[in-house]
C-alpha positions as CSV (number, residue, x, y, z in Angstrom):
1,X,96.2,101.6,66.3
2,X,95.3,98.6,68.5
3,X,97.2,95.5,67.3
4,X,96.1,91.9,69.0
5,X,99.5,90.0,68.8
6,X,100.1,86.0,69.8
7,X,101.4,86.9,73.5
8,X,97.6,88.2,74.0
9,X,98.9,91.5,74.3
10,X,97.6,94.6,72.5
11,X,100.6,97.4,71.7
12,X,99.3,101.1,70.3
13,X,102.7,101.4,68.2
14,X,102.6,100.7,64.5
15,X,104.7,97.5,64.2
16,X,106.3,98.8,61.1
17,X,107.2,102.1,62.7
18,X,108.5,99.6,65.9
19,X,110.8,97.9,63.4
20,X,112.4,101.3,62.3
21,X,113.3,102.6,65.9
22,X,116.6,102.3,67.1
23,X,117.8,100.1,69.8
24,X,118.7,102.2,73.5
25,X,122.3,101.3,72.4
26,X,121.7,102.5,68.8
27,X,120.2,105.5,70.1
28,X,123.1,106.6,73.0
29,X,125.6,106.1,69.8
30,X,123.9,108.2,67.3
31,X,122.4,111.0,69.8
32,X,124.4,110.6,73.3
33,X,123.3,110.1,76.7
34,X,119.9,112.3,76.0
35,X,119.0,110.6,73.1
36,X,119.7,106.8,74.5
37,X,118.0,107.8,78.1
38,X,114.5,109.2,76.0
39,X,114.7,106.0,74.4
40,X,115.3,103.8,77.3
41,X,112.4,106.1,79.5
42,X,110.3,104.9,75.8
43,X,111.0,101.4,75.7
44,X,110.4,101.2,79.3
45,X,107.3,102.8,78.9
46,X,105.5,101.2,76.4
47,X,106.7,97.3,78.2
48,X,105.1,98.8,81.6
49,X,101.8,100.1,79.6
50,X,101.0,97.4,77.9
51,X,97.5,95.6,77.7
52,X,96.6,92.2,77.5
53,X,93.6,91.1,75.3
54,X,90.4,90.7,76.3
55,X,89.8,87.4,74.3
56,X,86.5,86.6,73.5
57,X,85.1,82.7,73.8
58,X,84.5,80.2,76.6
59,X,85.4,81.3,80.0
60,X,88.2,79.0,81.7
61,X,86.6,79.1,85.3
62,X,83.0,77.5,85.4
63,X,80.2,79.7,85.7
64,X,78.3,78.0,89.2
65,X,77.0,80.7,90.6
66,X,73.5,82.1,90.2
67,X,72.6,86.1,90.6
68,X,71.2,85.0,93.8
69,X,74.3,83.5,94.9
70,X,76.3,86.7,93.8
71,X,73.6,89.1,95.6
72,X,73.9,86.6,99.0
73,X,77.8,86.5,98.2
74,X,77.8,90.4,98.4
75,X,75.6,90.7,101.0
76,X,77.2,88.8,103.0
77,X,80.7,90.6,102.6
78,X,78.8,93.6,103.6
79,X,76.8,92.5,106.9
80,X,80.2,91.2,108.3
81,X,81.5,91.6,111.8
82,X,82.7,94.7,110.4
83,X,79.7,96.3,110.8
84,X,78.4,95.7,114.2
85,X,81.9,97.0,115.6
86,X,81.8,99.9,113.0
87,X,78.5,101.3,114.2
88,X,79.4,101.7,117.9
89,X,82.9,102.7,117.2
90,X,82.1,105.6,114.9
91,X,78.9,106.8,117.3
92,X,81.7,106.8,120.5
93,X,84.7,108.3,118.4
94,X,83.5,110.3,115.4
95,X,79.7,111.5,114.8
96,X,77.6,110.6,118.0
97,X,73.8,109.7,116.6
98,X,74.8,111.4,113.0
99,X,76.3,107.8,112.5
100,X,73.4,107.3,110.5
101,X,74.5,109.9,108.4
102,X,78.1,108.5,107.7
103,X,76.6,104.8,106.9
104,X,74.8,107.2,104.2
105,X,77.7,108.5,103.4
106,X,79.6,105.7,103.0
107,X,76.6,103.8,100.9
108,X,76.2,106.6,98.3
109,X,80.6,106.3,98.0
110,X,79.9,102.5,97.6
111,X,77.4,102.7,94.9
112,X,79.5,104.7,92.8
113,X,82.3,102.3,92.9
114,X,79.7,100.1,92.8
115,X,79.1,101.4,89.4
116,X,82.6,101.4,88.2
117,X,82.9,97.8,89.1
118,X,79.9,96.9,87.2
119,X,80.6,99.3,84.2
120,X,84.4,97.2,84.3
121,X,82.8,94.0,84.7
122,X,80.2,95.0,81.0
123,X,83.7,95.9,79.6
124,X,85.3,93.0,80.5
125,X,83.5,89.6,81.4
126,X,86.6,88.1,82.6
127,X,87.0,86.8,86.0
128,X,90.1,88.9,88.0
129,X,88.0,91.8,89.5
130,X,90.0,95.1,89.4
131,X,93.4,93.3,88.1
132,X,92.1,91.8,84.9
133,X,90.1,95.1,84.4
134,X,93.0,97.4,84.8
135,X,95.5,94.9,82.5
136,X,93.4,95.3,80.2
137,X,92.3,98.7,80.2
138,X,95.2,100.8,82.0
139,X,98.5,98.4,81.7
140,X,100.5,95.6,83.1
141,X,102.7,97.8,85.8
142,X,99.1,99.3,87.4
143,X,97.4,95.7,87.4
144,X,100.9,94.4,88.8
145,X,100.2,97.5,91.7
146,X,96.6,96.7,91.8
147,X,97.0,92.9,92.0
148,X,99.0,92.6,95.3
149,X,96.8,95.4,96.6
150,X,94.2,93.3,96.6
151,X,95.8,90.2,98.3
152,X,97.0,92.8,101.1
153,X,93.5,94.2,101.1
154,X,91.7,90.7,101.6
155,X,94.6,89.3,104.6
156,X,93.6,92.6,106.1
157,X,90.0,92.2,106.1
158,X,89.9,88.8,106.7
159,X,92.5,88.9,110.0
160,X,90.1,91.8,110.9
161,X,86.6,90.0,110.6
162,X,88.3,87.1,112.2
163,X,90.3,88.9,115.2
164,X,86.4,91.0,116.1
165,X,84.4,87.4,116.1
166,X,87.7,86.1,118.4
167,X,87.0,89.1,120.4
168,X,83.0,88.5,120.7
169,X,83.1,84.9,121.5
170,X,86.4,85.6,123.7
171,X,84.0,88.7,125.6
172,X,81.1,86.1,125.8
173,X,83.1,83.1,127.9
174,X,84.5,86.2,130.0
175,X,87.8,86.4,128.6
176,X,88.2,82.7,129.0
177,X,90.3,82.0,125.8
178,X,92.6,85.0,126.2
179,X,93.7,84.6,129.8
180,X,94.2,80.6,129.1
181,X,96.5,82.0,125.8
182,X,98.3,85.2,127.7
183,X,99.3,82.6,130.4
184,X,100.6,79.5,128.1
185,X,101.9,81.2,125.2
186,X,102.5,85.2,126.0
187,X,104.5,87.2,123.3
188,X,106.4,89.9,124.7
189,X,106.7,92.0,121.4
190,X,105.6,95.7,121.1
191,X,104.9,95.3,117.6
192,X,102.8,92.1,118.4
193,X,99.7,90.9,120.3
194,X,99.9,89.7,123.9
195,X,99.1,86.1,122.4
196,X,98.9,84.4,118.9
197,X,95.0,83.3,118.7
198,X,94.6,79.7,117.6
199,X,90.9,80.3,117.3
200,X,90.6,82.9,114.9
201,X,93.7,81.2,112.9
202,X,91.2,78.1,112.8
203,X,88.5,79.5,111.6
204,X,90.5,81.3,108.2
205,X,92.0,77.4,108.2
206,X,88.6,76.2,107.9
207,X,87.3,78.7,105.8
208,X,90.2,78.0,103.4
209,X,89.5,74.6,103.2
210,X,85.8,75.0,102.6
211,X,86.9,77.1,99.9
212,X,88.9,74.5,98.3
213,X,86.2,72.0,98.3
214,X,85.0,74.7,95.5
215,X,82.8,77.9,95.0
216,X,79.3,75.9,94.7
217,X,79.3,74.0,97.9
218,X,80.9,76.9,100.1
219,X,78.2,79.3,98.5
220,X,75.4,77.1,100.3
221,X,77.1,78.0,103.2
222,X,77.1,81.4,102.6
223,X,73.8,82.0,101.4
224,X,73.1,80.2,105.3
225,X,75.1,82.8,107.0
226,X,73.6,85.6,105.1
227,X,70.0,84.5,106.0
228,X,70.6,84.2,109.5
229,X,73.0,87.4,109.3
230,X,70.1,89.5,107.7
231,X,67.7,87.9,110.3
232,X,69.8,89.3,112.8
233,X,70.1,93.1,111.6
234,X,66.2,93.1,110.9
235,X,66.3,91.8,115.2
236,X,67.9,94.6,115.7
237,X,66.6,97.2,113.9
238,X,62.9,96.4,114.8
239,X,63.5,96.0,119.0
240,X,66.1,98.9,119.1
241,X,62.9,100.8,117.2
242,X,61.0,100.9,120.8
243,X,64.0,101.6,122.9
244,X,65.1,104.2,120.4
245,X,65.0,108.2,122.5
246,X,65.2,111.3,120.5
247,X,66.3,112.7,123.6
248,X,69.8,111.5,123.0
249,X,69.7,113.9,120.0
250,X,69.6,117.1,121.8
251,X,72.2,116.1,124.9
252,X,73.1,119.9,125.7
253,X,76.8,121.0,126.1
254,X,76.6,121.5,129.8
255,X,75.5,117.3,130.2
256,X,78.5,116.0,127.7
257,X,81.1,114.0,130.2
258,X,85.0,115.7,130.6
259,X,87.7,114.1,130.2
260,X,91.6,115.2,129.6
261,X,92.4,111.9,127.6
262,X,89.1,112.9,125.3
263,X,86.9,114.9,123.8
264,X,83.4,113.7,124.0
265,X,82.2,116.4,121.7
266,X,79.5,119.4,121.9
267,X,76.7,117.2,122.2
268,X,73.6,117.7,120.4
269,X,72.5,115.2,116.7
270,X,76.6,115.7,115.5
271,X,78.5,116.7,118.6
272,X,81.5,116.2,116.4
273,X,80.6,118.5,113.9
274,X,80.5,117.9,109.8
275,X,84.2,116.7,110.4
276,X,83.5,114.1,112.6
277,X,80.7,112.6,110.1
278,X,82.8,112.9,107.5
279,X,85.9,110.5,109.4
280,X,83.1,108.4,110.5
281,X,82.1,107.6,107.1
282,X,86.0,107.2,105.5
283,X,85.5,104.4,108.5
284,X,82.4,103.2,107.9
285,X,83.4,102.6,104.1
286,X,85.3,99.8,105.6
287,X,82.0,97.9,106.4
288,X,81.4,98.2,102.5
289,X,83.0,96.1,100.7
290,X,80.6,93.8,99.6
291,X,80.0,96.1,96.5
292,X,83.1,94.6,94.6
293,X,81.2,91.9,93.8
């Protein structure tokens, strides 16, 4: 029985029966160490399971945004950096030209979480994404799980987007910024980079501060970035169109490059077989996570 008490909390035990049941120390008196330890592993339990509310009325956070910013918002979270490096990484590395195949891959895996998200978000219009959904439909110690998974999952991906666009802008000045950062500020760690780098730490700096100006007026900006990001793929996709050679689908065995330090594969559409398409779209999934919102 679902009981909605004042801490917005629900509880699936009877509160009468909850009154009757004997304290841990009650419990190790009357039964010994089995009995008190069954009702410790209990009480433990049902404080790590429980749910908060999903309480009904005016949301706290003002609703700003329109569906067009949301589509542009996850859009844009898509067409990152991430996917310009992905797609030339996973051709080299995992699937050759059957890297169309493992964006496929990864988009069909995307729109069924996809699905989940927006199932959860029907459920429960709260704002929170997957914390508030699984507080209030799994329990507090898997949103507590879920929760900081999701703030290591965002530093991740935002060092990551930031570190590639470093590395673009850093590639187009020929190496300018890191040979001027190696020489006045090396780090001699193994478990570091060879210098810290001020630019991308600037732009997360700035980006943070855009977003505390509020989600309205860094949303214009977005919905800029997405146009001109979009803009950009369409570029690509309609001049790589007339460069684009079947030939390189059918590259015999006897033509794929040797090397000790790698394998370059069998050649041919997937010269690293179904295996290789299948890595290649657990990576590409990366490039995908613009479907949580």
């Amino acid at each position: 029985m679902t009981l909605p008490v004042d801490n917005g909390f629900m509880n699936y035990e009877n509160s009468r029966d909850s009154a009757k049941k004997p304290t841990v120390k009650q419990a190790y008196a009357e039964g010994g160490i089995k009995a008190g330890a069954s009702r410790l592993a209990s009480v433990t339990y049902s404080v790590l399971s429980r749910r908060k509310a999903a309480e009904e009325g005016a949301a706290r956070l003002a609703r700003v945004l329109s569906a067009l910013d949301l589509t542009a918002l996850g859009v844009g979270s898509t067409l990152g950096v991430g996917v310009y490096v992905l797609a030339g990484d996973v051709a080299k590395n995992y699937a050759g030209p059957a890297v169309v195949l493992s964006f496929l891959l990864a988009a069909v895996a995307s729109v069924f979480a996809g699905l989940c998200y927006a199932e959860f978000g029907a459920r429960v219009p709260k704002a929170g994404s997957a914390y508030v959904y699984s507080y209030v439909c799994v329990g507090e110690f898997i949103a507590f799980i879920i929760g900081w998974n999701l703030i290591l999952e965002y530093i991740i991906g935002a060092a990551s987007v930031v570190k590639a666009l470093s590395e673009y802008l850093d590639s187009l000045l020929d190496k300018a910024m890191s040979t001027h950062l190696q020489a006045v500020m090396p780090l001699d760690s193994p478990h570091l980079a060879r210098y810290p780098d001020l630019f991308a730490f600037a732009v997360i700096m700035v980006f943070s501060v855009a977003l505390a100006f509020g989600v309205k007026e860094s949303t214009r900006f977005n919905n800029f970035c997405t146009g001109v990001n979009l803009c950009v793929v369409l570029f690509v996709i309609i001049s790589g169109s007339f460069k684009a050679d079947t030939k390189n689908w059918r590259i015999p065995a006897s033509e794929v490059p040797k090397s000790e330090k790698k394998d370059f594969g069998s050649g041919g559409f997937a010269p690293y077989g179904l295996a290789g398409i299948i890595k290649g779209a657990a990576v590409c999934f990366y490039g995908f996570i613009g479907m949580f919102y």
